[in-house]
C-alpha positions as CSV (number, residue, x, y, z in Angstrom):
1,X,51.5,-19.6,-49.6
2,X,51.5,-17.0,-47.0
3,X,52.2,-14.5,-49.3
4,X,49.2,-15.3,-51.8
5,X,46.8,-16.3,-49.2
6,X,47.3,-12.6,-47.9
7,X,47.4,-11.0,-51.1
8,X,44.1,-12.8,-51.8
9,X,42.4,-11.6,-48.7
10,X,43.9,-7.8,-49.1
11,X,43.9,-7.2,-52.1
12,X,40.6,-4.6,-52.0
13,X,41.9,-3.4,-48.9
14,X,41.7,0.4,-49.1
15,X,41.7,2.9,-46.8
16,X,39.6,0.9,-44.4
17,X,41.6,-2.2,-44.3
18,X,38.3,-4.5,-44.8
19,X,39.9,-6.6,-47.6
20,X,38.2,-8.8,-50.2
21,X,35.0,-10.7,-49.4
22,X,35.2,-14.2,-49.3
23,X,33.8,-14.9,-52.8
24,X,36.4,-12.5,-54.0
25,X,39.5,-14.1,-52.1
26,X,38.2,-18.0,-53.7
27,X,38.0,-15.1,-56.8
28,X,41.5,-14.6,-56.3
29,X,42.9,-18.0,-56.0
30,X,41.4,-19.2,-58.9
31,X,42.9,-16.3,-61.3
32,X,46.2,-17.4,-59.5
33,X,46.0,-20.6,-60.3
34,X,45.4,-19.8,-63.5
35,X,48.1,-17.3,-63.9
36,X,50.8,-19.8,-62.3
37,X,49.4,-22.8,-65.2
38,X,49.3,-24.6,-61.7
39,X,46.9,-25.8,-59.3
40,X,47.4,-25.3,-55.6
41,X,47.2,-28.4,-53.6
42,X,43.9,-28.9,-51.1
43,X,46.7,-28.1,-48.5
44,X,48.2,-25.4,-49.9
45,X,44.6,-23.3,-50.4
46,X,44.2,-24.0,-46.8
47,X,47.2,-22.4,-46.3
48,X,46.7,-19.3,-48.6
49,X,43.1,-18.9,-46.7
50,X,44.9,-19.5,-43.4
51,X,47.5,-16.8,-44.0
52,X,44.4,-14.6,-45.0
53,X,42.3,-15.0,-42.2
54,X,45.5,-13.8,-39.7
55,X,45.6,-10.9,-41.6
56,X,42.1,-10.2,-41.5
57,X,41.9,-10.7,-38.1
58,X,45.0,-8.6,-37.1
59,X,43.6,-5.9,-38.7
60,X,39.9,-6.6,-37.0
61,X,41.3,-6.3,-33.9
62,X,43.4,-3.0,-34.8
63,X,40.0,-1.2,-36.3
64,X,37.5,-3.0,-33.0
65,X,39.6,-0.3,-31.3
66,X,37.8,2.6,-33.3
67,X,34.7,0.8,-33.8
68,X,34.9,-0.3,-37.4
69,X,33.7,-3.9,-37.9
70,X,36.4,-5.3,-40.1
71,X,35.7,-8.6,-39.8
72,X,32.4,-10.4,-38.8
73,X,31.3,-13.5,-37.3
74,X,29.9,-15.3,-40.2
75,X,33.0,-14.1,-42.5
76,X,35.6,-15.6,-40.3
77,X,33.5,-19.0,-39.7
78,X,33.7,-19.2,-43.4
79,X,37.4,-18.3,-43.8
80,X,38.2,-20.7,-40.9
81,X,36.2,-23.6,-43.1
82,X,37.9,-22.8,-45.8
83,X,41.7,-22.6,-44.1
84,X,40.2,-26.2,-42.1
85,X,40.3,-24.7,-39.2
């Protein structure tokens, strides 16, 4: 789950590390789902949106240091909702 949940949070990533936005990490998941001919368990999205958020975060904190908002308030709230955190 790690893997995906990161994957799903990364995968626009680009040279400034931002990521997806939330509606297209949930974007993500669902193509996933549909790809595997499985759907994830309520605790395993919470893990793939877990996973997600540390990796948004980490890199947050890595770009803070050159003043590049990577991450912001309201988009972690709703990450940390979605991970049930």
């Amino acid at each position: 789950m790690v893997i995906i949940g990161q994957a799903a949070a990364m995968f626009e990533g680009g040279p400034t590390g931002a990521g997806a936005s939330v509606e297209r990490t949930a974007a993500f998941l669902e193509e996933y789902q549909m790809a595997r001919r499985g759907v994830l368990t309520s605790n395993e999205l919470q893990l793939c949106w877990a996973a997600g958020l540390w990796v948004r975060t980490f890199n947050a904190k890595k770009f803070h240091l050159d003043t590049f908002d990577a991450l912001g308030r309201d988009e972690a709230e709703t990450r940390m909702r979605h991970a049930g955190i």
